[in-house]
N, C-alpha and C positions, 0 to 999 in steps of 0.2 A: 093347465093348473094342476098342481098335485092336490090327488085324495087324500085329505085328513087320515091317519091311522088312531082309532080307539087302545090303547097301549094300559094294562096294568102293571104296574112295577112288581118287579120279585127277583128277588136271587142274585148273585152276585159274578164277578168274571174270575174265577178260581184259576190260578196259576198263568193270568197273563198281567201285562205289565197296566196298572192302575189307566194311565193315560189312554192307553188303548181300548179302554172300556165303556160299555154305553149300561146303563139296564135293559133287563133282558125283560119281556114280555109274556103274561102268565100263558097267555094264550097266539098263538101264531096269527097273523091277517093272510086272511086266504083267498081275499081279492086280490086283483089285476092291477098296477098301474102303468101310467102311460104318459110321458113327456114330452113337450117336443119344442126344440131350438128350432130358430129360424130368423134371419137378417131380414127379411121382408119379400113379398110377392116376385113370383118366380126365382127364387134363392133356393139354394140347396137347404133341405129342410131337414133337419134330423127327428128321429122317432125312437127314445127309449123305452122298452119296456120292463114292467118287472112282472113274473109269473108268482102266485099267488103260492100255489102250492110248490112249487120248488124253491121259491127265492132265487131264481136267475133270472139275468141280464141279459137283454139285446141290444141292439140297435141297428135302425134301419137308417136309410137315406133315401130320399125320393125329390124330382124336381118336377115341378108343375105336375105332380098328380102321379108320375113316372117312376119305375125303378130306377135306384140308381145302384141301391147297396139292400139288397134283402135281408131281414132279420139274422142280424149275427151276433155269435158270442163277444161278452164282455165279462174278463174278470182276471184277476190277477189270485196269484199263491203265494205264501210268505211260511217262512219256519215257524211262525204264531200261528196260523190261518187257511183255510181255503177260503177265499175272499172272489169265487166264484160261485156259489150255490149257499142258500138258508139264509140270503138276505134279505133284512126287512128294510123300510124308506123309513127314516129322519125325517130332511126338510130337503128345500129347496132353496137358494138364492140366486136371484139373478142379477147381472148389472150388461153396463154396453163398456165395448171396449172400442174409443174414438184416438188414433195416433194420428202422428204425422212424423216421416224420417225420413232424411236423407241421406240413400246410400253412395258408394263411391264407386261401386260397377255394379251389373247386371243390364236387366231390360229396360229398366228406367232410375232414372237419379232417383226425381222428387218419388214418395211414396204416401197414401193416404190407407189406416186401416180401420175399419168398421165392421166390429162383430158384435154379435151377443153372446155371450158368456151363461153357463149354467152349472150352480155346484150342488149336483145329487150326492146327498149323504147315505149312505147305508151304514146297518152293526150286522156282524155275519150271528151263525149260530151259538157261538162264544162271547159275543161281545165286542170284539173285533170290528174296530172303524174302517171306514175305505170311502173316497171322494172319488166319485167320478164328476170330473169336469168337461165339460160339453161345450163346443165355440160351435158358428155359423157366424159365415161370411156372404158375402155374393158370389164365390166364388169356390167354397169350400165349406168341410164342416170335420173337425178334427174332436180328438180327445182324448183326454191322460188321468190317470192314477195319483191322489194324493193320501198317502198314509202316513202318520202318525209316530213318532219318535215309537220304539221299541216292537215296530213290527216285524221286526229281523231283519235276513236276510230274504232277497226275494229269487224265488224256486223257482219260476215262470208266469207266463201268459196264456190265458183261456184266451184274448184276445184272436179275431179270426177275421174274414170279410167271405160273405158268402156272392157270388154271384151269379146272375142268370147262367144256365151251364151254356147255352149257345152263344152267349155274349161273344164278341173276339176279341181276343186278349192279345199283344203284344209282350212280351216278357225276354227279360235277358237273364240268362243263367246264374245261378250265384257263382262269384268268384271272394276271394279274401281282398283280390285288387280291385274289384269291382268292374274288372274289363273284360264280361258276356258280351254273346252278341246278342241281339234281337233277332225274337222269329215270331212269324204270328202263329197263335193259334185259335182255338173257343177256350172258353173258360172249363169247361172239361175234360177239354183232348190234349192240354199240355200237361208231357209226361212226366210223371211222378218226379218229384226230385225239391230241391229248392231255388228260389227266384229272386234275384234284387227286390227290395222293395222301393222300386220303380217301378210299376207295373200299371200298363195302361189296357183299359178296359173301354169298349162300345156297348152301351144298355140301351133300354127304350128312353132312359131320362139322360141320355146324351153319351160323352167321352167322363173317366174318371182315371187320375193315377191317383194310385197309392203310393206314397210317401211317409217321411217320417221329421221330426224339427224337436228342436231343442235338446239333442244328445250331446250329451256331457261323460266324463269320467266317473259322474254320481250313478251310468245304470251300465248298460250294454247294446250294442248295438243290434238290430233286426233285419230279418231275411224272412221271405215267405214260402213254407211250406204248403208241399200241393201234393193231394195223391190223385190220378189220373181219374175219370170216372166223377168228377164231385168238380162242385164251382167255387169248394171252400178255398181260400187262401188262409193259414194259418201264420199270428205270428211267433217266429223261432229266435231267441237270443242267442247271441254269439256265444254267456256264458251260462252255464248249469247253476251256477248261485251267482250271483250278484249282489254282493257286498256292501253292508246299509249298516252304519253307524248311529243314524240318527233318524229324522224326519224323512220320504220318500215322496220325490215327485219325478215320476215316468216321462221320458219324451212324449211329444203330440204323435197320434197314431192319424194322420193327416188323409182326408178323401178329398182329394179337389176334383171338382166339378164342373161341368156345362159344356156347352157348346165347346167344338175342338179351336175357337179362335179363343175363346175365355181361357181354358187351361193352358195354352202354348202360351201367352203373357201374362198367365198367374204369379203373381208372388208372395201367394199365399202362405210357402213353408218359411222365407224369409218374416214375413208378416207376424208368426207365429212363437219368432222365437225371439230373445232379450234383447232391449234396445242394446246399443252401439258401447263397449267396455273402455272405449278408443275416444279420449275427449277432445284430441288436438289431432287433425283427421290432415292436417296441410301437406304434410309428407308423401300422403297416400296418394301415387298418381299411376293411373293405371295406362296403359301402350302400347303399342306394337313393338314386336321383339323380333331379333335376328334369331337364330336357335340353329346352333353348330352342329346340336347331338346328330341327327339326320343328313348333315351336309359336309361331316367330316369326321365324327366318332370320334373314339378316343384317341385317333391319334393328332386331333384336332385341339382337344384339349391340353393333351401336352405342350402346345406350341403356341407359345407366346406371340413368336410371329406370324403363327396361322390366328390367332386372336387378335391381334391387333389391324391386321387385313381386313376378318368381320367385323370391325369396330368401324373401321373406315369406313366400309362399306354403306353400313347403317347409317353413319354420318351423312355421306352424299344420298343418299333416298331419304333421309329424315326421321326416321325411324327411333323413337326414343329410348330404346336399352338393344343392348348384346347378350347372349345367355351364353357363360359357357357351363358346358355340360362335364358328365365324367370324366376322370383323366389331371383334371388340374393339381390335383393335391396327390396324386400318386405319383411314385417315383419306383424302387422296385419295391418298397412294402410302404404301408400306409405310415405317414407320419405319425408318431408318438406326440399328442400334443400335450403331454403331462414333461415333455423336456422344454424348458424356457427358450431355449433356441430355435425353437418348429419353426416359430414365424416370418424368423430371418431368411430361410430358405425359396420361401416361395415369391414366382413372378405377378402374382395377383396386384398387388401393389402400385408395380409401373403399371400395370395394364388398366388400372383405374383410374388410374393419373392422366395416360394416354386419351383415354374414354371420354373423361370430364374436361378436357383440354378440346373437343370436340360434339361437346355438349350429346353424350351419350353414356348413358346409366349404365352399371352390369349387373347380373344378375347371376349368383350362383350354384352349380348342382352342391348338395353334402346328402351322403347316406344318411338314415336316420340312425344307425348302429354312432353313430359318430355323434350325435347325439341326445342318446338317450340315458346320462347321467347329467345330475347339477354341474357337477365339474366339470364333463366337456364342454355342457350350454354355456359356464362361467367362462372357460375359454375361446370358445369360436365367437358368440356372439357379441360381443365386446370388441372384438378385433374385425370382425367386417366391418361392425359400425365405422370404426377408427379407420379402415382400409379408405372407409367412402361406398362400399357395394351397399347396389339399391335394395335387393332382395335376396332372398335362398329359395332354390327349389329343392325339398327336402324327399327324397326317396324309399321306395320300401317299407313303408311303414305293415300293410299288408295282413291288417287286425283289426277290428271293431269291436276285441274285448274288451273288459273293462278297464285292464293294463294300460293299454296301450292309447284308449280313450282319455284316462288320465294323463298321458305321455303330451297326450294332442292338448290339455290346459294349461300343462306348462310351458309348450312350446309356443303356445297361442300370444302366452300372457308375457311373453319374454322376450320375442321379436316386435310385440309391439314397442315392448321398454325400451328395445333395439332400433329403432324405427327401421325395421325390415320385413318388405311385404314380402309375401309366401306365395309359394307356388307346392302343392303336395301332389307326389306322384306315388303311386302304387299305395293307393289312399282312402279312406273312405271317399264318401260322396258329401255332394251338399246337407245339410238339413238343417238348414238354419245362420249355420256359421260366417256368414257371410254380412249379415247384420249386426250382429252382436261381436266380431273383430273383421272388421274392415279393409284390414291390413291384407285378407286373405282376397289376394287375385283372383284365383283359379283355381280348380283342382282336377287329377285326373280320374281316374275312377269312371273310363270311360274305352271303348275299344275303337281307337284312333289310328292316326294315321303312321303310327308304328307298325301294327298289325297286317301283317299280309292275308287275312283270312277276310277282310271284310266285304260286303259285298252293296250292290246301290238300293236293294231294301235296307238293311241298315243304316247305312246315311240317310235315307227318307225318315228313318223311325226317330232318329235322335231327337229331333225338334219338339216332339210331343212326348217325348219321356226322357233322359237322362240333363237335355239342355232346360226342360220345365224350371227342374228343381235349383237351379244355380250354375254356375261358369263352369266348363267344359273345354279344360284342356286339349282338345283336340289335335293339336298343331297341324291347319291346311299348308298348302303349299307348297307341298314335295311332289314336283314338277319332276325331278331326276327319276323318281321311283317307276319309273313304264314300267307296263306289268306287275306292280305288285299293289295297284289300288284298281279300285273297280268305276272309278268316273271319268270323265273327262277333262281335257285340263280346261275347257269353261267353267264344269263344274265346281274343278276345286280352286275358283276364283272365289266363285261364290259362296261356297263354304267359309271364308273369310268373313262375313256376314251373318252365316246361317245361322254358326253356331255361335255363341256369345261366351265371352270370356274377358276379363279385366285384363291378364298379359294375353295379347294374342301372337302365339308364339308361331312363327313364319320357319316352315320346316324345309325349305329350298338349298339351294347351292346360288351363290351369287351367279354363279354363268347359267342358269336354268332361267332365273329371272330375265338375265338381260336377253337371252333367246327367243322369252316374250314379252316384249317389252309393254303390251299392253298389261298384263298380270300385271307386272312392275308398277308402272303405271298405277293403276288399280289398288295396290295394296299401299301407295306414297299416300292416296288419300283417307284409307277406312280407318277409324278411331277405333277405340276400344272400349268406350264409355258411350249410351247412349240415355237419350231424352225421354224415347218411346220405341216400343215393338209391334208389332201389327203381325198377326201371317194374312198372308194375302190370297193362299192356295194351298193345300195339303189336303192328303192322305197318307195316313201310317204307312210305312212299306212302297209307297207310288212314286208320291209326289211331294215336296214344301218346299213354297216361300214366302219367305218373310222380309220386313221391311222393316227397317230400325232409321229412325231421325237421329241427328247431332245436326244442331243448331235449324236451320230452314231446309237441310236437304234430307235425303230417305236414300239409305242404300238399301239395294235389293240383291239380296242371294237365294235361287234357287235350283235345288236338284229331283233329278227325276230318276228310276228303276225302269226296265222295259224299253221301250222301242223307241225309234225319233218321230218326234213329232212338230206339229206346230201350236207351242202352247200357247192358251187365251190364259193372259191374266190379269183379275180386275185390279184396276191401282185405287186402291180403296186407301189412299192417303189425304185429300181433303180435296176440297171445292177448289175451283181450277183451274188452269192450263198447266202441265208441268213439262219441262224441258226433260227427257229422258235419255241416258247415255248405255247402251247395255253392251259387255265384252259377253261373246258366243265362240263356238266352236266353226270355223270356217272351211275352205280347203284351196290352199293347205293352213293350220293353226289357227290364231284367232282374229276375231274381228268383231270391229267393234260399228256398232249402229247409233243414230241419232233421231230421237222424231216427237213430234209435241202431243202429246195426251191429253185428253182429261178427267181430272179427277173423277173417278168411278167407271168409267169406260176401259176398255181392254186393250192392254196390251201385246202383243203379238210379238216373238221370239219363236226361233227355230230350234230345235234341239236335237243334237244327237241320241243315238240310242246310250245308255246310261249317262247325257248329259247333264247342261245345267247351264244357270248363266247369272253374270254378274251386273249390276246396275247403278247408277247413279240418278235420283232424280232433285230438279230442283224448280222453284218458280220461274215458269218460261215470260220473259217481255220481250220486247220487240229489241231486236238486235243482239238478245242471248245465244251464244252459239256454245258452249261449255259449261257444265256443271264442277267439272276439276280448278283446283284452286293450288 
């Protein structure tokens, strides 16, 4: 409960804007207060304070009694205000926040949300309003800035997260792509610089990432600054002012919480941000993809005939869309599409025709320079429609200014009018987007299987940070690539599962597949939409697996870092017997095992050193001999 404040009125807010104004108080309160959100018993609990004599803000985080987030700063800066320090408390109001939605990918369809909401009002030294709003979940405990028509523009964030310095942190480097790798460290020993904010943390009150939800075009986007020595994380805007015409509401500064299986099937930051803008959602089908970039480059996309080969292909495996990639719209210089005849030139056309004559979708690359004016989106977008393509993957974008945030509203809100789902490469990351336009499959903003630097701690790490927050581009399956990935090819069966994604875009060579025809095999049945997620096994950097349902079965993908071994893994899928199919690493190539489990007892799989293995499981009865359909 908030402390009453004794308040005598006096004086007025000289030279800021009326609204913005509270009465100032003749005399300062020089007590302490203290808040605290919380969703119910063992929930991540939050703890605001206010200092008495300074008028600054904290906020902690604790679960069951535990650290999870030590008192850190809260508070934001505007051209009116330091809206950090010589605050005094207002009020309080509380309410609960009870949803129910359903999305079109991720870790689960159906979704159920239950938080408490809290709205701490402060007036700074000026007069100067500022809302801090405060959610708890069972799973999380987030919160954002509401200000006031005429508080300017905004300068930055005090906002910060302080953590135990021993803590072990996971963190991926900031990039503009957002394609860092993961490396662990303590919350003190990673060196000075900035971090995605993805970042995941081990306290005594459990695992936590930090996150972020509901970024729009209305702020700017966030990165976490760290100086080496200290367990601060600070957050850093993409831009030095951020540009506010009116009223100001900050994205959620998201802490999700608990145990490492609560956080790996949180969908917390999707939870957090605007229901669904998308009212007729029929369109939206999410897939498995063929994906040329990898298995034939651009001189793959030039060729009609090399496309229509991968269309066939896809046909006969079953596989619902084709991707082509770069190359299709280039000839020796990029088309002029402000000339009426562009359109007549290109093969895309028949190749849709072909496609849908064999009930396969296509899906295609376009720069985002291409665009990013009204007139080109007037042009391209209108004419894929008409073409018949399923979706765009839009590339490059490689900014989480304020610009280019805006660039991502319009694009957002104009492919839906298109009905064409997205794929965004060289992109931000999730935070939210994925609830609130549905249309959005996937995105990259992840250091994938393009990457020849990666190594099998960071495939371990993904699952508990970059794949947390929303669909992860990834694209497993580039079987061709010997030597330039770090698993085995069990493993990057199973990565077809691991990591979750609306397109799951299949990076092979059709002759790599058929070479192992279980993979093949393998990826005829895995969906892209699931019911439910489970991990079943992880550690950051070691080891994960997870377990995702569509319909009555559970596919199992996991990978492991270090040595071969013989992994126990409990099948912590329901009460039991279950018919188990799992593809391993054999010699020579792959192999594939059968045997009946039960629910909660362990499963045993061999694994090579940086393997992995992929799984099938389904309700075993008497005479089931196959989980494949």
């Amino acid at each position: 409960m908030a402390v009453p404040i004794r308040t005598t009125v006096a004086g007025v807010c000289a030279g800021l804007v009326a609204a913005l104004c509270v009465a100032s108080p003749a005399r300062a309160d020089q007590r302490d207060h203290a808040w605290a959100v919380s969703s119910g018993a063992h929930a991540p609990r939050a703890q605001v304070t206010l200092d008495g004599t300074t008028g600054t803000l904290n906020l902690a985080v604790s679960r069951d009694g535990r650290t999870v987030i030590e008192p850190s700063p809260v508070g934001i800066v505007t051209e009116q205000a330091d809206l950090s320090k010589g605050l005094r408390f207002l009020h309080r109001k509380d309410r609960t926040v009870d949803e129910r939605y359903r999305a079109k990918s991720g870790k689960r369809l159906d979704r159920r949300v239950h938080m408490k909401e809290s709205w701490l009002s402060f007036a700074g030294a000026s007069g100067a309003r500022v809302d801090l709003v405060v959610r708890a979940s069972a799973d999380g405990v987030a919160y954002r800035y509401v200000l006031p028509s005429g508080a300017g523009d905004v300068l930055g964030e005090t906002s910060a997260f302080n953590l135990p310095a021993t803590a072990s942190a996971w963190l991926g480097t900031y990039r503009v792509d957002n394609e860092g790798q993961f490396a662990q460290y303590t919350a003190a020993s990673a060196p000075t610089g900035e971090y995605s904010d993805q970042a995941l943390f081990a306290t005594d009150g459990g695992y936590t990432l930090l996150a972020e939800s509901d970024l729009t075009g209305a702020y700017s986007g966030a990165r976490l600054a760290h100086t080496q020595g200290t367990g601060t994380y600070r957050i850093k805007l993409a831009d030095e002012r951020v540009a506010a015409d009116g009223p100001v509401t900050t994205p959620w500064r998201a802490i999700i919480a608990g145990d490492l299986a609560t956080v790996t099937r949180s969908t917390f930051t999707d939870d957090l941000a605007p229901a669904s803008k998308v009212r007729d959602t029929s369109w939206i089908r999410p897939g498995t993809v063929l994906w040329t970039w990898l298995a034939g480059g651009r001189e793959a996309g030039q060729s009609l005939a090399a496309q229509k080969a991968y269309v066939d292909y896809a046909a006969e495996r079953g596989w619902p869309y084709e991707a082509v990639d770069a190359g299709w719209y280039f000839k020796t210089d990029e088309w002029d599409v402000t000339d009426p005849n562009w359109q007549t030139d290109s093969w895309m056309p028949e190749l849709v025709d072909h496609a849908r004559a064999k009930g396969v979708g296509i899906i295609v690359w376009i720069h985002q320079r291409d665009l990013d004016t009204p007139e080109e989106r007037a042009q391209w977008l209108p004419t894929l429609e008409r073409w018949g393509v399923k979706g765009v993957k839009i590339d490059f974008m490689n900014s989480e200014a304020q610009p280019m945030l805006q660039w991502y509203d319009a694009i957002l809100a104009e492919t839906a009018a298109h009905h064409l789902m997205v794929d965004f490469h060289g992109s931000t990351i999730p935070k939210g987007i994925q609830r609130t336009w549905p249309q959005v499959m996937t995105l990259e903003g992840i250091a994938g299987e393009e990457k020849r630097t990666n190594t099998a701690a960071h495939l371990t790490t993904l699952p508990f940070t970059r794949n947390v927050i929303g669909s992860a581009d990834f694209t497993p399956g580039a079987f061709q690539r010997v030597g330039l990935r770090p698993n085995s090819d069990a493993a990057e069966v199973g990565l077809s599962v691991l990591y979750e994604s609306g397109f799951q875009m299949f990076a092979g060579t059709p002759a790599s597949y058929d070479e192992r025809p279980l993979a093949r095999a393998y990826f005829d049945q895995v969906p892209a939409a699931w019911d439910d997620t489970r991990l079943l096994s992880g550690q950051p950097g070691q080891e994960a697996v997870l377990a995702r349902r569509s319909g009555d079965r559970w596919f199992l993908g996991g990978v492991y870092a270090g040595a071969a071994r013989t992994a126990e893994v409990p099948l912590s899928i329901g009460p039991g017997r279950w018919l188990v199919e799992t593809v391993r690493d054999g010699a020579p190539g792959l192999v594939q095992d059968r045997q009946v489990v039960r629910g909660g007892a362990e499963l045993s799989v061999d694994v090579v050193a940086n393997g992995g293995f992929a799984g099938i499981a389904c309700p075993w009865r008497p005479g089931l001999t196959t989980c494949y359909r």
